[in-house]
Every structure is written in structure tokens, then in C-alpha cells.
N, C-alpha and C positions, 0 to 999 in steps of 0.2 A: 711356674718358671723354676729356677734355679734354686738351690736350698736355701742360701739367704734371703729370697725374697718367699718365699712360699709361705712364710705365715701371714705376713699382712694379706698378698694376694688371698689367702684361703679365706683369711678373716673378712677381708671385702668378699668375695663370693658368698659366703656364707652370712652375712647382715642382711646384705642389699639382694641377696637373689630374690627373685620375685617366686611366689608361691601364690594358691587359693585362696580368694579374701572369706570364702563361708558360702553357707546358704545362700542364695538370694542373691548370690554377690560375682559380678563380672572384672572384680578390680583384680589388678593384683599388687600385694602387700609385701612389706619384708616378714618374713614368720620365724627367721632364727635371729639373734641376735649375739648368738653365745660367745660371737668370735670378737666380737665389735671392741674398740679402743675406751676402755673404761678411765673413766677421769677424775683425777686424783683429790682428794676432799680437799674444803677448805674452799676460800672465797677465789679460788681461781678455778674450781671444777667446771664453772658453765663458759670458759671459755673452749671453741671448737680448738681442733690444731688445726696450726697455720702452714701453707706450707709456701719454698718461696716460691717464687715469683721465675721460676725455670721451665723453659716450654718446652720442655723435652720430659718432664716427670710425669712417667704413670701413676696416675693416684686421682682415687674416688671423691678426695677430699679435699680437691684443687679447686678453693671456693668462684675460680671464673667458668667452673662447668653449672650447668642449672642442674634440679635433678632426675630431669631426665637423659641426659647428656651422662650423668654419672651413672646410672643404671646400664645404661648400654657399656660405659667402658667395664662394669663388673661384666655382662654377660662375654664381652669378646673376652674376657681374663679365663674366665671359666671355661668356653669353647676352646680357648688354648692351652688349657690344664687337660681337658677331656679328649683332646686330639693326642698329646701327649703321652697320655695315658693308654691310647691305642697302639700307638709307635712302640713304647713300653713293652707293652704284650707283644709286640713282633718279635723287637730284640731278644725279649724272654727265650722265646720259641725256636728261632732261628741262629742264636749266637749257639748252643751247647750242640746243633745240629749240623754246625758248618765244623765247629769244633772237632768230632768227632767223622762225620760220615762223609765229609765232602773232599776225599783226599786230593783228586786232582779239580779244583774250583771251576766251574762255567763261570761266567761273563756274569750271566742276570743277576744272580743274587749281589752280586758286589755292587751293581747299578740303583742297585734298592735300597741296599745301605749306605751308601754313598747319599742317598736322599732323604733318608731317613737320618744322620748324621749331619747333613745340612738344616733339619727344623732343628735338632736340638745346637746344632752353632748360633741362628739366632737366637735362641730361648738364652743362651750363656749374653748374648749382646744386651738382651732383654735386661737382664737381670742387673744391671750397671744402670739403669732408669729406674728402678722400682724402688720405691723408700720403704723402708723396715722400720718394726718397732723395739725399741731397746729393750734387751729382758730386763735389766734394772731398773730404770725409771718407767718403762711402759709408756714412753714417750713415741710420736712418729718421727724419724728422722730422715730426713730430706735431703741433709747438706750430700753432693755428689762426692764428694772428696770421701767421706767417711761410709756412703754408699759401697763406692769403690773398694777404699782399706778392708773391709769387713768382707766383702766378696771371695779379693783375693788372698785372703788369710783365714779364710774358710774352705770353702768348696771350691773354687775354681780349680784347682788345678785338679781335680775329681772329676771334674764337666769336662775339662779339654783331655783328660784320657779315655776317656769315655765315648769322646767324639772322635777323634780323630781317626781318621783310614789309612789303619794297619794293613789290612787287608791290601789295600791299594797299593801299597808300597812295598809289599813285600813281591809280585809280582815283577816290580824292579827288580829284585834278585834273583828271584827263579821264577823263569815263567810257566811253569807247571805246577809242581810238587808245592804243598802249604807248610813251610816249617815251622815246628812247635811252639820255637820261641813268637813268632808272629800269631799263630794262634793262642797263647798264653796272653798275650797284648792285647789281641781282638775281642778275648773273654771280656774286659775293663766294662764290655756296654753293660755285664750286668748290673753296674751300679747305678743304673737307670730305677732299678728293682726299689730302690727308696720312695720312687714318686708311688709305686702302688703301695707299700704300709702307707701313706701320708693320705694316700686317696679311703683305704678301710677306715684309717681311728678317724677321719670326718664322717665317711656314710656311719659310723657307728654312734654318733650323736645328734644328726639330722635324724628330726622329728619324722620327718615324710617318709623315710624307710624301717623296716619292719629288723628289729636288734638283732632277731634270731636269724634271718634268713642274711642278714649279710654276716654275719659271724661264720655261720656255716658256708658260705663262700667263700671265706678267707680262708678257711679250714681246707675248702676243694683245692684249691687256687696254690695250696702250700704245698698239698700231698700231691699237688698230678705236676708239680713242676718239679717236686723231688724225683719223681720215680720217671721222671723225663733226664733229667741230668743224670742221673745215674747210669741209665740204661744206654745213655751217651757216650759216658765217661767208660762204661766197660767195656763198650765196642772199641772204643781207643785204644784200650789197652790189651784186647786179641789184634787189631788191623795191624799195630805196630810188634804185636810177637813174632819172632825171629820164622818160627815153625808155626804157618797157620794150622796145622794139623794138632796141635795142642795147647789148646783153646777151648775153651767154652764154646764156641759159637762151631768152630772147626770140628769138633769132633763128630758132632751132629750134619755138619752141612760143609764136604770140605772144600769146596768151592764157591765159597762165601762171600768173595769179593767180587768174581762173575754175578752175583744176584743183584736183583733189580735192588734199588733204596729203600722202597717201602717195604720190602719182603726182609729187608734187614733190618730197618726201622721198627717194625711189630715184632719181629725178634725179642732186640734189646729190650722192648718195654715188658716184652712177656716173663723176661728172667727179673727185671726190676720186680715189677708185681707180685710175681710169686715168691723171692726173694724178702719183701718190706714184710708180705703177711706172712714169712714163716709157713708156706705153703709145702715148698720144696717138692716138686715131682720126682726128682733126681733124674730129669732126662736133660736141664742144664744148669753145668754144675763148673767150678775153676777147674784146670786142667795143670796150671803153672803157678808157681808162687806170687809172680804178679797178681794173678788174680787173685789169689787166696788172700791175698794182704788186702787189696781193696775188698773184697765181699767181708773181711772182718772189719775194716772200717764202714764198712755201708750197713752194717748188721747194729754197730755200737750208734752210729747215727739212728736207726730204727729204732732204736730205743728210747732214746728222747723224743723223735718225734711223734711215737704211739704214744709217751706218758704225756706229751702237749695235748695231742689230738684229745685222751681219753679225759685228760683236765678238763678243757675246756667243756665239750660235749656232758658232762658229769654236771659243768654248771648250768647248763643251759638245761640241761633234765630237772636237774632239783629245786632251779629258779622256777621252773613252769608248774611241779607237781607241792613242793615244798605246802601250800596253801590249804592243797585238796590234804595234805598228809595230818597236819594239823587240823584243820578240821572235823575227819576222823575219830582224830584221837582226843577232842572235846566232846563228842557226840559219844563217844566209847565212853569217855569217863561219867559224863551226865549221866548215860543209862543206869554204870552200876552206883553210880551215887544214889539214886530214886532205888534202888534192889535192895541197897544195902542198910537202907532207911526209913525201907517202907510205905516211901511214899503215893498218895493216892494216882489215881491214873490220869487225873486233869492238870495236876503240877506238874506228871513230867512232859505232859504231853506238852505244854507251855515252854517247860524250859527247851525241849528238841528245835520247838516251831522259833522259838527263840535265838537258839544257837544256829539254825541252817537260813533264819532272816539274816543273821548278822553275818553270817559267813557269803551274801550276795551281795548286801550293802558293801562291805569293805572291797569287794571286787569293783565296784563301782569307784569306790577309793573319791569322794563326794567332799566328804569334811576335810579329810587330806587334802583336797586340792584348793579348799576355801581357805583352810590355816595357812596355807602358804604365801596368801594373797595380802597383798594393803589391806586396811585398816577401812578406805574410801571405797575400795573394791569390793570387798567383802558386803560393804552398805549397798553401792547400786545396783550388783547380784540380785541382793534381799529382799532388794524395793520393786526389781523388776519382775519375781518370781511370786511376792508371797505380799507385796502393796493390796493388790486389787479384795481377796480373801480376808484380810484383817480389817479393810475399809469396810465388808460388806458384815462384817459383826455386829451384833445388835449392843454389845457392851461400847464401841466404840461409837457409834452412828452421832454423827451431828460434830466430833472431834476436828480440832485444827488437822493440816495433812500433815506439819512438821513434827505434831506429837505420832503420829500414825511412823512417821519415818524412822524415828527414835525407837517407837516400839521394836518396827521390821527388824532395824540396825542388829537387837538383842536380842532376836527369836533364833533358835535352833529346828532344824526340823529332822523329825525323827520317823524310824518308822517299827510297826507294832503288828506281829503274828497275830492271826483270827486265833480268837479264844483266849488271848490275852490280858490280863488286867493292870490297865493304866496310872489309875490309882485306888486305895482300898477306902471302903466305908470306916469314917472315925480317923483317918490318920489325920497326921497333922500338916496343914496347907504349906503348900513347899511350890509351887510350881503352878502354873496356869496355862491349859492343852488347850488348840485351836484344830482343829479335825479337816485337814484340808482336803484328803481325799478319802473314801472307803465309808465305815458303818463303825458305828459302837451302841451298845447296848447300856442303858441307863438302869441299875440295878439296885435294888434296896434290901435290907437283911429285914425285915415287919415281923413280930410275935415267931421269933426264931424259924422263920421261913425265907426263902429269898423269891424275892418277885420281882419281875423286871418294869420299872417303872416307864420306861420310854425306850427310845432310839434317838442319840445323834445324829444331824444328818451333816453333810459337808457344809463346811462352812461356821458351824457350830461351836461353842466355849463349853471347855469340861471343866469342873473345879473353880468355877468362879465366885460362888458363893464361901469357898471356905477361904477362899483368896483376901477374898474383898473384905472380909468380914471377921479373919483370922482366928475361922474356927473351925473343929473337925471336920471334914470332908462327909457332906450328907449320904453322897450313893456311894454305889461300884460301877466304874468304868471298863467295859470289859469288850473289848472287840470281835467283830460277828465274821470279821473280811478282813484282810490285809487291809493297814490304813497308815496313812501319812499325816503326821502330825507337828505343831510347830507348838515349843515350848520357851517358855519364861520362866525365869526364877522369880520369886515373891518378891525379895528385895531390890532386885532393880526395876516390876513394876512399879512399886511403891513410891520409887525413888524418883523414874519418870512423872509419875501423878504428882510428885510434889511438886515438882520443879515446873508443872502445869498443870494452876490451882484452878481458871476458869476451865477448864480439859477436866479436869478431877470432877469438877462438881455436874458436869455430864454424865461421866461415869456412875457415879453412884445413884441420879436419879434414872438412867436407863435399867440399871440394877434390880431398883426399888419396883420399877415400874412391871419390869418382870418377872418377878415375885408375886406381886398381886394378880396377874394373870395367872400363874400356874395355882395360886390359891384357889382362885376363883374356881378355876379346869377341874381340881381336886374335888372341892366341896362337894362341886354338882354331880361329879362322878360315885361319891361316899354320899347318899344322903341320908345315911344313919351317922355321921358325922366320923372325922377324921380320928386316928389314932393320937394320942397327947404326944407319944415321942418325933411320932413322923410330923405331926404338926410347930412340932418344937426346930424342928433342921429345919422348917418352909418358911419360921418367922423368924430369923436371926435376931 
């Protein structure tokens, strides 16, 4: 509707529009909310706003509609924003066209504006029902009275020149010929032009469309309505030269006003165009001062509008590549860091596989979207992804579910390049890995040889003995596959097992328990008997 009401109206379309509830899912949901009437802190936030008791007020929020009833009045707001916005493009199109090329007017087109003119007369009526929200308090205001004031101490009188049929009227005076001053009057539709920036900066924060492709719309949308008015505006000003024979258009075709409209129409936009880009054929060119003065104004406007266009387009290039560029140039510096340092060829092979995992994960942008979340949200995530995996652990088995919850709450999950090492034989226990997807290799350093003592399989605990037992870490964990892994820091297991002493003492005899089986597995595998130091990591 009208400028005073168009933010709450946008704000209700934009909460309540209904969008895809998901997978699986036939409902439909609100999915934005960004617009929505935020409520002021303090013991009065959970109140709704009230509004009164007027049966004439459009509003979503008029607690005698149910919410379905409120859903529909958003959709017909929005239907009447989007029709609107059609009309819009008409005016766009056809004011700077009547402007210029329709010297003696037919009938039709002024019947179309005349109707066109009449949606936006009611949309002005409209707009005296719609409650707005105050930018100081961000309150919904209601009261009609102050409805009113704000309207017409705004915009209105913007709306009704805008609307109004000049056109129309000036036929009362001469019923032929369009004179300038009434075409200068009739130009006012363009400030209809506001309702499309207002319609771009929403499509440019609605989720459901794609940032770049409507930027670069608005970008088309700017350049082809320039080089339309222009090419408008110069026809004017040859039709009205004294001497059609010098002219721009005239020199070329001197019988120019005998030709049909579209053949003068594609004209003008051919000298715009080649005109904006600094084309110049020189087959059409000003012929009279008039025009030289406008092509040097239309030349200094080309300049701003090339340094917008090439702004914007520059950001949407460097947003999109900016990622891969960095990238690069980690993957450049790794190399000659391992060159310049002599490093073996399995480090750096690790650090590449390293830096080009991590450079997908962040694409994914995972933990970013987690950190942004509650604290509650974040939990039921955790519990819903990574509960079933931690429950089915042999350290955990026979555990309450709300120590299992507690865990989930505080795992991270991470993920580890093939050929990787997760942690090193002998460090010091810092952490406790759960192997949720992929392969790792169980690795030991024996009479300065390394031999690989097993394979993790999913589902598996790395590090648990040095965890539980707060001593050097017995193997090497070294990954065979890309794998997915969920980690804990020591002291907030620790911290959990305290604070659940019967859960604790599960833990450590499941521990205990399997330990004596990989003894056991050992002995029978060595039956000239184990080594002292490897025997020494197996009996903490």
C-alpha cells in the first residue's frame, strides 16, 4: 500500500507468509520472521499488541480473527502489493513513452491509465485503515487519528500526484496536441518507482530467493529503464526542434515523424545503447545544442551508473570466488612451507589433505550454524544426530540416558583426511574421539618399528585409555578413509562422571573389562610372550 503503511504491511507478509514445512512435510509454516514486531524487554515483552476494537482496521493482529482468518488477510495484502507492483512496471514503461512519442494521444492508452490510477486511488484509501509501527518505540499504532496525521504528513500528497489524470484533463484544453506542462505533470507516476526498490531490499532477504540472481535483476531492471528514458527523453527533444532536419534522428531519416512508432522507438533506444557503452558509430550523433547539452548530461549520468553497476557486480564476483582465492593461497603457502623445511612427503601430504578437508567443511559452514543457535537447540541437534552412536559405545553400555544426553550436549564433531593422525603415541590425554563414520588404523611404535595393531571400526572409542587413566596415549590413530569423528575434552568428561558417581562406576568397570579381553586376544596371538613396554600401555 502506500508508503506509511508498507512496512508493517511488508512486515505481516513477510512473518506469516506461508512457505514449505520440510521433507516429509505437506504443511505450510511461517519461514521468515525478520520483519515481525519485536517486544520490548522487561516483564511486559510477553504481552501481544493490542489493537482496538475498530472494524475497519487491517491488521494480522486483530486478536477477533483466528489464525487462519489472519493468514488469508496477510495473503490478500501481499496479492495486493504484487498486483501493484505490476501496474508499477506499466507506469514505468509507458509514462516516459507517452512522454516523449505520443504527440497527438489516441483514446486507449489514457483508458488504461485512467484504470490503472484508479487501483492506486484505492490503495491511497487503503492506506488511512492500516496501523503502522512507530520507529521510536516499535510499537503497533492503531489509533486512526494518528493513522491519518502521519499519512498526510508524509506521503500523501506524493500518492495523489501521482494518481491523478493529467492526462485527462488536459484534453479539456486542447483536444489534440499534449502540452509539456501536462506531460511534466503526468511524468509524477514515476514515483510509483519506490514501491519496486521496496519490493528488491525484501526479495534481497527472503530466504527462498537466490541473493545473486535478484541483485542482478535489480541491476537489469535499473540499466534497461535508464536507457529507455533516455532514449525517450532525446526523441523529445529532436520532435520539438524547430528544424527536424537537424537533429540526431533527422539527419539520418528526414522524415521521421511520418514513421511508424516502433521504427522510432528502436531508434531511440539504439542511440541510448550505443550512447551508455561508449560505443559510438557515429552514424547517430547531436546535430544542435540541445542535444549536445543533454548527451553531455547523459554521458556524466553513464558514469555513475557504470561505477554502480561495476561496484556492485565486483561484489558479487569477489563474494563468490573470494573463498576458492584463499584457499589457494593456504595450499600455496603449505607447499612451500614443507619445501622450505624439508619436510617428509607424509606430513605434507597430511597437511594438503588437511587444508582442502577443511576448506569443504567451512563450505558447509556446520559449526557456524550450530554457534548461532540456543544453547537447548544446540542439545536436541546433538541428541538427535549423534544419541543413537554414543549409546551403542561399549564404554558407555548399561549408562542412565540423561548421563548419555549430557555427554551428546558436549561432543563436537569433527572431521579427519585419510592418512591423518588423530592423536600421537605417548602424548598426553587431552581429548576422547568417537569414530562415527569412516576407518582408522590402530598403530603402535614396538622395538622402533611401527606396526599397526588393529582398525577402528564405526562406532568405536579412540583414546580412552589414556583418558580414563590420565596417562600417555598407548597407540597412533591414523586414518585410512575420510572419517567423522565426535570429540570431548578430558575435563568436562571428568566432570560429567563426577557429577554421575553410579554412571562413573559403569564406566570404568566396562573399561576394566576391556582391557582383559584385548589381553587376553594379545597373549594368544604372542605365545612367546608380550613385550614389557607394550605390556606396560595394556595394564594401566
Amino acid at each position: 500500500m502506500a508508503r506509511s503503511s508498507s512496512r508493517s504491511i511488508s512486515s505481516w507478509a513477510t512473518c506469516l507468509l506461508p512457505c514449505y514445512g520440510g521433507r516429509g512435510s505437506n504443511k505450510l509454516t511461517g519461514c521468515n520472521i525478520s520483519g515481525d514486531i519485536l517486544p520490548s524487554l522487561g516483564a511486559t515483552a510477553h504481552q501481544p499488541p493490542e489493537l482496538r476494537k475498530w472494524k475497519y482496521l487491517i491488521s494480522p493482529y486483530d486478536p477477533r480473527y483466528k489464525i487462519k482468518n489472519r493468514l488469508v488477510i496477510v495473503l490478500a495484502c501481499r496479492v495486493w502489493e504484487t498486483f501493484l507492483i505490476l501496474l508499477v512496471v506499466y507506469s514505468a514503461w509507458i509514462c516516459p513513452l507517452e512522454f516523449a512519442f505520443l504527440r497527438y494521444l489516441p483514446r486507449a492508452p489514457f483508458v488504461v491509465d485512467d484504470v490503472v490510477n484508479g487501483f492506486f486511488a484505492v490503495d491511497i484509501v487503503l492506506t488511512f485503515f492500516v496501523p503502522y509501527v512507530d520507529n521510536k518505540s516499535y510499537q503497533l499504532v492503531d489509533d486512526p487519528k494518528k493513522i491519518a496525521v502521519r499519512y498526510l504528513s508524509s506521503w500523501f500528497v506524493f500518492d495523489v500526484c501521482s494518481t491523478f489524470p493529467f492526462h485527462s484533463i488536459s484534453l479539456l484544453f486542447n483536444r489534440h496536441e499534449h502540452g509539456l506542462g501536462f506531460k511534466f505533470l503526468n511524468a509524477l507516476r514515476l514515483w510509483r518507482l519506490r514501491r519496486v526498490s521496496s519490493l528488491f531490499a525484501r526479495l534481497e532477504k527472503d530466504i527462498r530467493f537466490n541473493y545473486a540472481v535478484v541483485r542482478c535483476t535489480k541491476l537489469i531492471s535499473v540499466t534497461l529503464f535508464a536507457v529507455h528514458c533516455a532514449g525517450c527523453i532525446n526523441y523529445l527533444i529532436a520532435d520539438r526542434y524547430p528544424d527536424p532536419r537537424r537533429t540526431w534522428i533527422g539527419a539520418v531519416m528526414p522524415d521521421f515523424r511520418d514513421a511508424g512508432l516502433w521504427i522510432r522507438y528502436v531508434t531511440s533506444l539504439y542511440w541510448s545503447i550505443t550512447t551508455m557503452t561508449t560505443t559510438g558509430y557515429g552514424d547517430l550523433h547531436a546535430e544542435n545544442p540541445r542535444e549536445m547539452l543533454f548527451g553531455i548530461a547523459y554521458m556524466l549520468f553513464n558514469l555513475w551508473l557504470t561505477a554502480y553497476l561495476i561496484g556492485n557486480m565486483t561484489n558479487l564476483v569477489v563474494h563468490s570466488t573470494s573463498r576458492t582465492r584463499d584457499f589457494r593461497d593456504m595450499v600455496q603457502a603449505a607447499s612451500e612451507f614443507a619445501a622450505r623445511n624439508q619436510l617428509p612427503q607424509q606430513i605434507e601430504e597430511q597437511m594438503l589433505n588437511h587444508i582442502c578437508l577443511r576448506f569443504k567443511t567451512e563450505g558447509l559452514k556446520q559449526q557456524e550454524t550450530l554457534d548461532i543457535l540456543p544453547k537447548a537447540m544446540r542439545t536436541s541437534i546433538s541428541r538427535y544426530l549423534f544419541f543413537p552412536v554414543v549409546q551403542g559405545s561399549y564404554l558407555f553400555k548399561g549408562v542412565s540416558t540423561g548421563f548419555i544426553q549430557k555427554l551428546v550436549s558436549e561432543m563436537q564433531a569433527e572431521y579427519f583426511a585419510p592418512k591423518e593422525d588423530i592423536m600421537l603415541q605417548n602424548d598426553n590425554p587431552s581429548d576422547l574421539y568417537l569414530l562415527v563414520s569412516g576407518a582408522v588404523d590402530i598403530v603402535a611404535f614396538l622395538d622402533e618399528t611401527e606396526q599397526v595393531y588393529g582398525k577402528a571400526a564405526e562406532g568405536e572409542l579412540l583414546g580412552e585409555i589414556g583418558v580414563m587413566y590420565n596417562r600417555p596415549q598407548p597407540f597412533t590413530f591414523r586414518t585410512s578413509k575420510l572419517s567423522q569423528i565426535l570429540r570431548i575434552s578430558r575435563p568436562k568428561l571428568m566432570e560429567i562422571i563426577q557429577e554421575n558417581g553410579e554412571d562413573g562406576q559403569i564406566i570404568r568397570s566396562n573399561i576394566q573389562q576391556k582391557l582383559r579381553m584385548e589381553q587376553t586376544l594379545y597373549f594368544r596371538m604372542h605365545q612367546d610372550g608380550p613385550a614389557p613396554e607394550f605390556e606396560e600401555r595394556l595394564n594401566p
